[in-house]
C-alpha positions, -999 to +999 in steps of 0.1 A: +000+000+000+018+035-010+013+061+020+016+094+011+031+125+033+013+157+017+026+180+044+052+204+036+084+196+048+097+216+078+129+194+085+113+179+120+120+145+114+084+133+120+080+110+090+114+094+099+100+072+121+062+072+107+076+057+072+064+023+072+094+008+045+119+034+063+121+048+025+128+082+039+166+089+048+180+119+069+209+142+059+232+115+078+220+092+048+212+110+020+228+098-012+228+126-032+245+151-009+220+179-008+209+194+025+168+179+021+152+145+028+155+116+006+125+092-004+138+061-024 
């Protein structure tokens, strides 16, 4: 089932944890280097 987040992003790290497949990454593991979150 795809969950989406529509709220705008405010860098809390809410949906971290809420992310059911942990798809979302954190700066610490964000792949492409850029200072915003990372859904894969």
């Amino acid at each position: 089932m795809a969950v989406v987040i529509t709220d705008t992003c405010i860098s809390c790290d809410a949906c971290l944890d809420e992310c059911p497949t942990e798809s979302i990454v954190d700066n610490d593991e964000n792949p492409t280097g850029e200072d915003i979150y990372y859904v894969h």
